[in-house]
N, C-alpha and C positions, 0 to 999 in steps of 0.2 A: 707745191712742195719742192719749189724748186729743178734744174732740171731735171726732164723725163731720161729714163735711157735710150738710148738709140734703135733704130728700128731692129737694129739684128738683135739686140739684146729681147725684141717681142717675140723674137722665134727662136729663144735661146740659144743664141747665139752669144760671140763675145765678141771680141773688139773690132776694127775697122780692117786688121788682116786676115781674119778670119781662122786663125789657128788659135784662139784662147778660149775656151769653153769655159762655158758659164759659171756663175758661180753653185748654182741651184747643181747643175751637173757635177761639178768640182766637189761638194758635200755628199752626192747622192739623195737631196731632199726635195720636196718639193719645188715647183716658182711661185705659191704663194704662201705665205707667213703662216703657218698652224699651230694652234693655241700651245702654248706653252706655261712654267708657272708662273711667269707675266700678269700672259692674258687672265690666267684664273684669278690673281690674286686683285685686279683690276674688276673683272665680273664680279666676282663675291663682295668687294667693296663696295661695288655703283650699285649691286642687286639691293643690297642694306637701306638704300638713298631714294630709292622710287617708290611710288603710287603706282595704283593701276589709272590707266590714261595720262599718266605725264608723258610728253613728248620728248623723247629722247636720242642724241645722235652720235656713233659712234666711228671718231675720225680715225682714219686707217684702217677698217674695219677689216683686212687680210681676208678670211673664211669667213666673217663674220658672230665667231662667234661671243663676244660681246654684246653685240646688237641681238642677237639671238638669247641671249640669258635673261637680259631686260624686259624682252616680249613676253621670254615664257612667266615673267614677272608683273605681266599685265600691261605693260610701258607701251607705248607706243614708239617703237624704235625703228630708225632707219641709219645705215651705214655710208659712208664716202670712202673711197678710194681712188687715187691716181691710176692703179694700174689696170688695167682691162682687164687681166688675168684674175686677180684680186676680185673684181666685180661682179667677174660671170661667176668663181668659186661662191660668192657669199650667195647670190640670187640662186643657185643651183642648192643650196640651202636652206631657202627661202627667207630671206632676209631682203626687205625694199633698200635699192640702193643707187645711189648717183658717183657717178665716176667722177669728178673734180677733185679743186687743190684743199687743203684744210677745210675753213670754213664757208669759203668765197661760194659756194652755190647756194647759199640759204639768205632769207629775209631775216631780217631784225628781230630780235625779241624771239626766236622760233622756242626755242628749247629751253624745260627745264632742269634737263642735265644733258652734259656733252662731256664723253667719255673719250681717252686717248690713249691710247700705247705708241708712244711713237719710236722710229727708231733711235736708240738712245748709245750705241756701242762708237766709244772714240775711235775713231779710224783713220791711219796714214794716210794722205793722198794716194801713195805709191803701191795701198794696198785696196783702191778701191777697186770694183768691178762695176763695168756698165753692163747690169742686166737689174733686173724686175727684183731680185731678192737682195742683192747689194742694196735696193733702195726701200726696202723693207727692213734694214739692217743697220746700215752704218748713220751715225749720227756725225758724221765729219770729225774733226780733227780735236773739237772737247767733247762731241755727245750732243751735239744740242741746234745741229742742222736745221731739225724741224720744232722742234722743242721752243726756241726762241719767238718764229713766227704765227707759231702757236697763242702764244701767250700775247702776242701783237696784236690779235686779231677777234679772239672766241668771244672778249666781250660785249661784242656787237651781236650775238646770237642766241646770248642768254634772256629768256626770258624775266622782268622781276622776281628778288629772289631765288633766280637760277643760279648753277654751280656747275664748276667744270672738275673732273677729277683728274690727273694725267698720273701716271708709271712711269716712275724715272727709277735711274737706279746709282748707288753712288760712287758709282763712275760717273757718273754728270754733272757731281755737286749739287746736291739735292739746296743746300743750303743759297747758293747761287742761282738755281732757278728761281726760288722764293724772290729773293731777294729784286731778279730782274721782274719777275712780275709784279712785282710791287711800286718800281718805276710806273709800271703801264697801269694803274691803278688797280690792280687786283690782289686783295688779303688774299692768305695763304693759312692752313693747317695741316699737319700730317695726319691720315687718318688711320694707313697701316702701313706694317711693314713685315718682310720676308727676309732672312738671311738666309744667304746662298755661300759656295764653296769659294767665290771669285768675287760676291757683290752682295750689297744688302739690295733687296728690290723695296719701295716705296713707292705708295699713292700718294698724292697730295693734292689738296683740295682747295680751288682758287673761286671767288665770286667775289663780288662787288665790292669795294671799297667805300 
């Protein structure tokens, strides 16, 4: 996912002077991502999408509750996350989960759905913060930090017939993601959407060309 934040940033801390507190502090929220209407609107759409025993994976799984909808949906779901905090939150949940980047910890062919919310909010350089929830957060400078190697990548974990669904929102140019995973061989259709006071939120839903 890119880089991690810096070790002060694991002990909410902020920057390398040590006077800029965190961002998690700076909000008064947590340091690990909790569901919001994102995550719901991502759950209720993947919840739609499964079998009982489809093996399914939810990338950036924060609290894990994505991974957790899908199970109680019968799925056989497991969550990834970069951050330790993130990790031990979802397993203290009970949600099986592996700390790595995107998709890079799994075998080939694993999944037949792989679920994402990734951080999608455009962000100034000038305005990022190195800590655990800045990278739960900002999508870089159009939205699409992680979004782009996302879509680089999940095809190699889709099982035949598998589908990946990602939550973007149109701040990111919903039409531009389509469009770049379509380079990397993967169709595309929108399956819902949400309008918000600032964004419309969208799933959209990518598998095999």
């Amino acid at each position: 996912m890119g880089e991690e934040p810096s070790d002060a940033a694991d002990a909410g801390g902020g920057d390398d002077s040590g006077d800029r507190p965190s961002l998690a502090d700076q909000r008064g929220v947590e340091s690990v991502y909790q569901p919001a209407e994102d995550s719901d609107l991502l759950a209720r759409t993947a919840r739609k999408r499964v079998d009982a025993g489809d093996t399914v994976l939810d990338v950036g799984t924060g609290s894990g509750y994505v991974a957790a909808t899908l199970a109680d949906a019968g799925a056989r779901a497991v969550g990834v996350d970069v951050s330790p905090l993130a990790c031990q939150e979802a397993a203290d949940n009970g949600v099986t989960v592996v700390r790595g980047d995107l998709v890079e910890p799994f075998r080939a062919d694993a999944f037949d759905l792989v679920a994402f919310n990734p951080p999608y909010l455009p962000t100034p350089p000038e305005q990022e913060w190195d800590d655990w929830m800045e990278h739960a957060l900002s999508g870089g400078e159009d939205g699409r930090r992680l979004v782009d190697p996302f879509l680089e990548t999940v095809e190699r974990v889709l099982a035949p017939g598998g589908e990946a669904l990602m939550l973007v929102s149109s701040l990111t140019d919903p039409d531009a993601v389509r469009a770049y995973a379509s380079e990397h061989g993967l169709a595309s259709e929108q399956l819902a959407s949400e309008n918000h006071p600032y964004e419309a939120l969208v799933v959209l839903r990518f598998y095999r060309d």
